[in-house]
DOMAR-69604 format. One record per residue (C-alpha): x, y, z. Coordinates in steps of 0.1 Angstrom, whole numbers, plus 2048, in hexadecimal, padded with zeros to 3 digits. Layout:
# DOMAR-69604
XYZ;...
This chain:
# DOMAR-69604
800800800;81C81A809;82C8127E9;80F81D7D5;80B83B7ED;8308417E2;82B83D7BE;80A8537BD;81F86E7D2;83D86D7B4;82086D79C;80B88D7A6;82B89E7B1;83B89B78B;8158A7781;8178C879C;83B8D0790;82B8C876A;8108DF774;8248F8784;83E8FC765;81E8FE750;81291B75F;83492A760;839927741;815935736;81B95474F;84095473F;82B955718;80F969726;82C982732;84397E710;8269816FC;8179A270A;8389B0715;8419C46F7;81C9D96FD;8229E2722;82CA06726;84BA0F738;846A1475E;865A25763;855A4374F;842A4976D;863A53782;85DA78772;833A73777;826A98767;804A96762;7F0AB0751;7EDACA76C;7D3AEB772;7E9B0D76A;7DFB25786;7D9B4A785;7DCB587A7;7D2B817B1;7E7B977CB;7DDB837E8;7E6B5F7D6;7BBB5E7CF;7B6B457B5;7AAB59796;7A5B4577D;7B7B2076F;7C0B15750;7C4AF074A;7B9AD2731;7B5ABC750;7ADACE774;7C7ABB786;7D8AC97A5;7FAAAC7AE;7FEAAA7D3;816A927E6;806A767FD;812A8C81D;7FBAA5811;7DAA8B80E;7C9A8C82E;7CBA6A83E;7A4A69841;7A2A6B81D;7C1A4F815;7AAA38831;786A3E818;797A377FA;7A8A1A805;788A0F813;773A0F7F6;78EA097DF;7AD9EC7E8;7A89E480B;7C29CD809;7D79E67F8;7F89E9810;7F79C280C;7F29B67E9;80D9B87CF;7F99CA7B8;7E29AE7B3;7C99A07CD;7C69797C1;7A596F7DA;7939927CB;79B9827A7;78C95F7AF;76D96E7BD;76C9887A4;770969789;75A95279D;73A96F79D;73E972779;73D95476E;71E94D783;70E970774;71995F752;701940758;6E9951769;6E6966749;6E694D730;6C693C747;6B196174D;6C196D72C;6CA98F73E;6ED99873F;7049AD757;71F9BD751;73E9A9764;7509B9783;7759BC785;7899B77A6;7A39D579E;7BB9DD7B8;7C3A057B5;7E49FB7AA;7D29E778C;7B7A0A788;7D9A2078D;7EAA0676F;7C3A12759;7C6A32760;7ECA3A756;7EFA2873A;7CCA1C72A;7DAA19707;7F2A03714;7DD9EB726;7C39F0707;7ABA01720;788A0D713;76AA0E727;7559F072C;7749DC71F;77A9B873A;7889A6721;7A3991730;7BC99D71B;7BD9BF729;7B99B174A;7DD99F743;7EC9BD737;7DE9CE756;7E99BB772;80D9BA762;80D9DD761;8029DC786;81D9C4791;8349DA77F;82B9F6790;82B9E57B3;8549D87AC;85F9F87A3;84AA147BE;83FA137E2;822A127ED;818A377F7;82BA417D3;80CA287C5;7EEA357D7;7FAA5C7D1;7FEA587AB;7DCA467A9;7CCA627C0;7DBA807A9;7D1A6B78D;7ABA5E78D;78DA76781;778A7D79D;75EA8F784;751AB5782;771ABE771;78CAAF789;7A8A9478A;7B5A8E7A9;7AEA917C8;7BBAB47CE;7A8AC27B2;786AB07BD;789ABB7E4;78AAE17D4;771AD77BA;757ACD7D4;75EAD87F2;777AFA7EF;793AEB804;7B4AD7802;7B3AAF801;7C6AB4823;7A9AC6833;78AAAE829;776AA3846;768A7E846;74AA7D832;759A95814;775A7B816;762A5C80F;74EA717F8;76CA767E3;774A527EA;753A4D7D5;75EA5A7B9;779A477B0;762A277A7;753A4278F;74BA6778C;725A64788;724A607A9;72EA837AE;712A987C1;710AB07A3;704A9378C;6F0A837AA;6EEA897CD;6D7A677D7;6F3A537C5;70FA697D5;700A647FA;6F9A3E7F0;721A3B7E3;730A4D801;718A38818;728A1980F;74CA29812;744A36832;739A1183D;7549FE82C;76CA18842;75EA0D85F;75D9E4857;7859E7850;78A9F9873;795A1E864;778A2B87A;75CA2088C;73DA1688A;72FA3989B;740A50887;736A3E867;713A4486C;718A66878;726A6D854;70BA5C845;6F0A71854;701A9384A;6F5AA2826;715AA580D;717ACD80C;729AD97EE;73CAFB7EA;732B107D1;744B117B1;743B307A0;768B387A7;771B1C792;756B24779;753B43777;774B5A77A;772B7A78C;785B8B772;786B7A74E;78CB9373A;7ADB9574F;7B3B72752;7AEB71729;7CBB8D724;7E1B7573C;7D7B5672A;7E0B66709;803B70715;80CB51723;807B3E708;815B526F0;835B5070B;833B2A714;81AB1A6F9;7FCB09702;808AE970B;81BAF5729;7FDB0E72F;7E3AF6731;7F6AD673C;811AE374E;804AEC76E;814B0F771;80FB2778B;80AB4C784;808B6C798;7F9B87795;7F3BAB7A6;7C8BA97A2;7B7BB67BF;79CB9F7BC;788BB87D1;78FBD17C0;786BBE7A3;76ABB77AE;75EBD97B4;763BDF794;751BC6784;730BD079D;734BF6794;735BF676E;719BDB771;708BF1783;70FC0C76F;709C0274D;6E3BF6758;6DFC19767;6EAC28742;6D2C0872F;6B5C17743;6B3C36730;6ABC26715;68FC12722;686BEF723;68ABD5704;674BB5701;67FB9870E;698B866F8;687B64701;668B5370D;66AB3371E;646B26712;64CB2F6F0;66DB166F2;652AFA6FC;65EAFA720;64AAFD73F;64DB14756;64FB02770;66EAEB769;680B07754;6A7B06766;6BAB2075F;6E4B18763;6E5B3777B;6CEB2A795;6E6B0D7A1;6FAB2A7B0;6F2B3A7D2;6DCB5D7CA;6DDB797E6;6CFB9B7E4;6DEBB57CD;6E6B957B0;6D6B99791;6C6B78786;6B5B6D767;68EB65773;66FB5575D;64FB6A75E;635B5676D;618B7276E;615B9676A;5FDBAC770;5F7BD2773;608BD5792;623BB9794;637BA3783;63CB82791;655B6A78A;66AB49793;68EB4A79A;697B2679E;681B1C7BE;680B3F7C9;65CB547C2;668B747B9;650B947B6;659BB87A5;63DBD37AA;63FBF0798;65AC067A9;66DBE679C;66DBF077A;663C1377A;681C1B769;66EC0A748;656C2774B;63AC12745;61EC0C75E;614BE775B;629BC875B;611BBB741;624BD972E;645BC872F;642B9D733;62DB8772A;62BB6573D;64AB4D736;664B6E72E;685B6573A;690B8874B;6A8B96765;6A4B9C785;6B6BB27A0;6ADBA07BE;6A6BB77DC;698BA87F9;69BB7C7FB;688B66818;69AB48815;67DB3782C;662B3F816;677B407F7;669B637ED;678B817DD;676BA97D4;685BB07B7;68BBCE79E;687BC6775;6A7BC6764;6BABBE73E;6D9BB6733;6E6BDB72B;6F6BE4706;70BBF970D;72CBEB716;749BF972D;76FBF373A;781BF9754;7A3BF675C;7B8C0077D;7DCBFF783;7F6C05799;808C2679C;827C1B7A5;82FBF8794;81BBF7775;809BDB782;7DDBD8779;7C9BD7798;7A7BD0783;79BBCF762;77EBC6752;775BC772E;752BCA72B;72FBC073A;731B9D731;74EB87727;73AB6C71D;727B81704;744B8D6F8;768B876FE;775BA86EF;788BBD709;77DBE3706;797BE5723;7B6BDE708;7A9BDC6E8;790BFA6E0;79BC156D3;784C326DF;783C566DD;792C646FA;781C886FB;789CA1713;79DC83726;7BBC90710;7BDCAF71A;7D6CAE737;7EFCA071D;7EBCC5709;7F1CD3731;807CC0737;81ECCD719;816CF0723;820CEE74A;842CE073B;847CFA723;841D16741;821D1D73E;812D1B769;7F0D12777;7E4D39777;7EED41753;7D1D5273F;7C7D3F722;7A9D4D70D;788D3A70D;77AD516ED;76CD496CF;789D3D6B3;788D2C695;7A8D1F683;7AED13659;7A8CF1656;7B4CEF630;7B1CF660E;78BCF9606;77FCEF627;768D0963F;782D1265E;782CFC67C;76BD0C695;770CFE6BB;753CFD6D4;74ECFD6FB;739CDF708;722CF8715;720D106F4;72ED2E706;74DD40710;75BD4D72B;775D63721;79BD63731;79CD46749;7BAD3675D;7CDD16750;7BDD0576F;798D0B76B;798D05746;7A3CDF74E;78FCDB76D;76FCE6757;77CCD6739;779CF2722;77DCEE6FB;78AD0E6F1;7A9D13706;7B6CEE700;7B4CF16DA;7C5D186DC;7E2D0A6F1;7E5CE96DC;7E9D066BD;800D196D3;818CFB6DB;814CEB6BE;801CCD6B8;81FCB36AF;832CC16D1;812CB66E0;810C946D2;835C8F6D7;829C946FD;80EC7E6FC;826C5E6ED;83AC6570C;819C59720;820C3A70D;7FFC466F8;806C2E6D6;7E9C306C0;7EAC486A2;7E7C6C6B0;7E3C8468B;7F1CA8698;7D0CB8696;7C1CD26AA;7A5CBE6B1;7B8CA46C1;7BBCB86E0;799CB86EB;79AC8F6E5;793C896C0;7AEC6C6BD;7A7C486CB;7B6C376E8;7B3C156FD;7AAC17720;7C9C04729;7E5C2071C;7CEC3F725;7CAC3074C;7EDC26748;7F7C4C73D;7E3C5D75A;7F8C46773;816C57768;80AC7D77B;806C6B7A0;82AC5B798;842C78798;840C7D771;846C5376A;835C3A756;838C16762;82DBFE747;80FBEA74F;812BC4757;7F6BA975E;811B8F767;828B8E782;838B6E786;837B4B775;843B27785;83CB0577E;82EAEA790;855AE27A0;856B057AC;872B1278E;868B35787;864B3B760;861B5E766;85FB8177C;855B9B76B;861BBC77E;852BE377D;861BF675F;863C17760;860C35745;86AC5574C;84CC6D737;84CC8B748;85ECA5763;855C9978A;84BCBF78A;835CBF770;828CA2776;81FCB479C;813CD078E;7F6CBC775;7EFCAA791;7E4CC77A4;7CFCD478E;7BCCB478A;7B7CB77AA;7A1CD179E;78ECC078A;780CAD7A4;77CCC57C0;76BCE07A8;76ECD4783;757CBB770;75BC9D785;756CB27A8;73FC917B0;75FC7F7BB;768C997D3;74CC8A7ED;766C6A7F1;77BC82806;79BC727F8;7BAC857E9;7ADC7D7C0;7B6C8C7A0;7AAC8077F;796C8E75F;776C8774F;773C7D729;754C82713;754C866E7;73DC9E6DC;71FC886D1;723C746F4;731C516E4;74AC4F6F9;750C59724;76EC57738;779C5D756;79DC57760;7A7C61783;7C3C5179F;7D2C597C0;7F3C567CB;7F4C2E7C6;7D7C287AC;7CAC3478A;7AFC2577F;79CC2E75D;777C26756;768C24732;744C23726;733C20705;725C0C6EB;737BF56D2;72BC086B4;733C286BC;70DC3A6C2;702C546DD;703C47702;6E4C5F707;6DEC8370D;6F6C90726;70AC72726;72CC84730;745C6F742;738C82762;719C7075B;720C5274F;743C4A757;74CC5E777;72EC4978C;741C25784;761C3778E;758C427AB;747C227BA;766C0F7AF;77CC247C4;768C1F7E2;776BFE7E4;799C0F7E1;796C217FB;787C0A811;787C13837;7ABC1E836;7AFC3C84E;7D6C48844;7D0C5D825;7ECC5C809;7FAC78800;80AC887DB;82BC8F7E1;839CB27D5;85CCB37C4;876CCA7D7;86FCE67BF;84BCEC7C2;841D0F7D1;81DD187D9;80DD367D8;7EFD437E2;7D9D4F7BF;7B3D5D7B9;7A6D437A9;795D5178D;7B5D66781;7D2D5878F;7DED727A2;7EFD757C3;7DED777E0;7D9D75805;7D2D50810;7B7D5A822;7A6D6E809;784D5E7F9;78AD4D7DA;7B2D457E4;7C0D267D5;7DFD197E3;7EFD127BE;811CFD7B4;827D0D7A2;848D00793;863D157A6;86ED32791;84AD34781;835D3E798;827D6279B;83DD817A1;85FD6879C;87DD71784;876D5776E;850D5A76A;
């Protein structure tokens, strides 16, 4: 008996080694035979995913992003260990002890489907099989899915080969925590973003290292697949980060209490708009076009680069309220255009009409598109995603009509200023508004580097990306005039010389009627100081003493500004009749608050890349235009301009300003430009097609309003007031006012003037 017991030993021993070598040598084929399609793992020792290019304001805000693939690429250190646990959890719980593959997980994976198979054939319904991926196996999909012939819905066993030698590769040759962070920078967690960093922003506005429990597992969730993101569905989202939350507590990373503590709380989800919505794209457009003109779009895009900037994001934002604001306040005048579109008549309902903007939190003072539900001769009501929102009629009594049955009809999609909100009763007040056709820029920059503050380019961007901040040439009006002062105070001529505001008219050519100038106002007032002829913007003396100077010396001046467009030397160029773009007239007007120097203007600051290497640092550069003196001297007489000239509204800010208003003679165009020590900021308004803003439309009226709500913000609460700085050679002397004379300081009507030393009244040299 033992001797068979002996000879069936030898026997299945020679058919276990037989065995044994047989399935070495298959694995040996199966490896030979797909070994010349596996990828190189070593190529992930320099692991550079496409990365999100950053555009960060003065404070390092995040303005706006750039990228083909929102990725952000933190090390494991920085993933908080709640979030590693959930992941593991619902991912590879055997992950720290499996060499890339986990063989029970493929027999029960292997054994379900084949009973899902039969069970098939018999009810003739089919499943689709389920795979027992370890993360290193998902990580092996996700890096290289061409390699391990990767296409969704795709269990073939052939690409399960090539995947789990990929996997086993990738375990040989990294550690662990080198596996789990390239597969948690890697996956797409939906909404936008790959990688954990990117998601924990996306969702929740915070770092991965930051996430509490239940945002944890619900990113966890996500890496099975992004539909269970709560933006594509919140029952499925709860229901996915439910089961991580349990499976966490079955392997022992917490327990059993704090699981269904998480469970119970609602997933609450940051609002997006920073990501969606920049606070500043006409800005972040001008960057993007520089960069990749600089770098290319690859790097742009894929690179992950980070950039700085000097935005003043609430500044910017200021801005972007103000000429909103503004813009509406000029559309009012002339009155209230039919609704663009009507709901009903697109064969929705009323009732479940969304509109993209209602997703996003509303608060009182946002202006929100609404769907007419009624109106009536009293009130318009309306629906502004679950919100009941009600306008009577000193809400739109701007239209100058007396009935809301005058204005909508049931299913107009409008706008709405919201007023008052009850978030209880979901109720609203509102006031009736309309996207506004005339357009606007505005553009603010910093005295002393060159660097923009703010800028916007129009009312919308996403109507139109043209920048009216950069790109529009405009007539500049009266805003030109300091440039002809500017040539006279440098050329001797003082804040108290006479100049003649009288009736003159000057040959304009062979066969041509003379050039006759006009006053604004259609009158004269005779001889009138240098000083009050700017700060009331008169006609007359500016086009005289352009004739007395001599227009080319003038526009020689005016290039020292950095003023590039084509300036003809014309007498009618000094009251504005050439074109600018806001950018180089804001960026000329810096140059009197700076001591007579113009510092180029500069969006970007500094570039790196995602190891840190700075690309670039772009530093202030300086231009000397004009005298320190002179440059004084202007500036005090725009002083005047706001404490007694044409945009005297300022004054009530209490603030040392200067600045001068703009407006063409058939009101296309307004301006007002005006800075303090550290700030210039210009303000634009008009219509694309150059047509009349409206009657009285000056840049008093229709510029100077947006101006002065912008530099509210500014100023801010700051109690210290800066102060212009006089060069060593500035005398002052007391002067009448309305003749420039000498006089007592105490006498009524005394000006304490700035004179260039040697040309003030009663001195050798004057």
């Amino acid at each position: 008996m033992s001797r068979y017991i002996v000879r069936f030993a030898r026997r299945a021993g020679i058919v276990i080694l037989f065995l044994i070598a047989a399935l070495l040598g298959t694995v040996s084929g199966i490896v030979l035979a797909f070994a010349g399609d596996l990828p190189r793992i070593s190529a992930l020792d320099d692991y550079a995913p496409s990365t999100i290019t950053r555009v960060h304001g003065s404070h390092g805000e995040i303005v706006g992003e750039f990228s083909t693939q929102r990725r952000v690429v933190v090390p494991y250190e920085a993933i908080s260990p709640v979030l590693r646990q959930a992941i593991l959890a619902a991912e590879d719980s055997q992950f720290e002890r499996h060499l890339g593959l986990s063989i029970p997980h493929i027999i029960v994976a292997a054994a379900r489907d084949v009973l899902s198979s039969i069970r098939g054939r018999i009810t003739g319904h089919h499943t689709r099989p389920k795979g027992a991926s370890t993360i290193t196996q998902q990580l092996a999909r996700g890096l290289f899915p061409e390699a391990v012939g990767f296409e969704i819905g795709d269990v073939s066993l052939e690409r399960k080969i090539k995947e789990a030698l990929v996997a086993v590769q990738i375990e040989k040759r990294y550690t662990k925590p080198e596996i789990f962070t390239l597969y948690a920078n890697q996956m797409y967690l939906g909404d936008g973003a790959y990688g954990v960093e990117a998601a924990a922003h996306t969702y929740f506005g915070k770092s991965a290292r930051d996430l509490t429990l239940d945002e944890a597992a619900m990113i966890a969730g996500l890496f099975q697949t992004w539909r269970n993101a709560p933006t594509v569905n919140m029952d499925r989202a709860m229901r996915r980060r439910a089961y991580v939350l349990q499976q966490m507590a079955d392997n022992g990373f917490i327990t059993q209490k704090d699981a269904d503590a998480a469970k119970a709380r609602p997933i609450a989800l940051v609002s997006n708009t920073a990501r969606t919505d920049s606070i500043a794209p006409y800005f972040l457009e001008e960057v993007r076009k520089e960069l990749e003109g600089r770098y290319g779009a690859k790097q742009l895009y894929e690179n992950g680069l980070t950039v700085q900037t000097a935005l003043d994001l609430k500044l910017q934002d200021a801005a972007n309220r103000a000429l909103d604001e503004g813009l509406r306040r000029i559309d009012h005048i002339h009155g209230f255009r039919k609704p663009k579109r009507n709901v009903v008549d697109e064969r929705h309902t009323i009732e479940e009409f969304k509109h993209p903007r209602w997703d996003r939190p509303m608060v009182p003072g946002d202006v929100v598109p609404a769907v007419v539900t009624e109106a009536d001769g009293t009130t318009i009501h309306l629906r502004a995603g679950d919100y009941r929102v009600s306008i009577d009629r000193k809400g739109f009594a701007w239209t100058r009509k007396t009935a809301g049955t005058q204005l909508v009809s049931r299913g107009d999609l409008v706008e709405a200023r919201l007023l008052t909100m009850d978030p209880a009763a979901r109720t609203a007040t509102a006031s009736l508004e309309q996207p506004p056709l005339v357009q606007g820029a505005v553009l603010a920059i910093d005295n002393h580097t060159g660097q923009i503050k703010a800028m916007v380019g129009g009312y919308s961007f996403d109507q139109s990306k043209f920048n009216r901040a950069t790109q529009a040439l405009r007539q500049v009006g009266s805003a030109f005039k300091p440039f002809v002062y500017t040539t006279a105070i440098d050329r001797g001529y003082t804040p108290a010389t006479i100049l003649q505001d009288v009736p003159v008219s000057f040959p304009a050519g062979p066969g041509q009627p003379p050039y006759t100038p006009r006053n604004y106002e259609g009158d004269f007032w005779g001889p009138v100081t240098l000083r009050r002829a700017l700060e009331h913007s008169r006609n007359i003396p500016a086009i005289r003493l352009m004739d007395q100077l001599g227009p080319k010396q003038v526009i020689n001046y005016a290039r020292r500004f950095g003023l590039t467009a084509p300036l003809p030397p014309y007498l009618p160029v000094a009251i504005g009749a050439a074109e600018e773009t806001l950018l180089e007239m804001t960026s000329a007007y810096s140059v009197f608050p700076n001591q007579g120097v113009r510092m180029v203007p500069y969006d970007v600051l500094k570039v790196t890349d995602r190891e840190g290497n700075v690309l670039e640092e772009n530093r202030p550069e300086p231009k000397d235009a004009i005298r320190a003196d002179t440059a004084y001297v202007m500036t005090q007489i725009m002083r005047g301009v706001v404490e007694r000239g044409t945009a005297v509204r300022a004054a009530a800010l209490d603030w040392p300003i200067a600045g001068k208003t703009g407006t063409t003679d058939d009101f296309t165009d307004a301006w007002f430009i005006g800075f303090d020590p550290d700030l210039t900021l210009g303000v634009w308004v008009g219509y694309d097609l150059k047509k009349p803003l409206g009657p009285g439309m000056a840049g008093a009226e229709a510029a100077l309003p947006i101006w002065i709500d912008i530099f509210k913000t500014w100023i801010g609460d700051r109690k210290e007031r800066p102060s212009f700085e006089a060069p060593g050679n500035i005398v002052f002397v007391s002067v009448d006012k309305s003749n420039g004379e000498p006089t007592d300081a105490d006498t009524p009507g005394a000006l304490k003037e700035a004179f260039i030393a040697g040309t003030q009244p009663g001195s050798i040299r004057q």
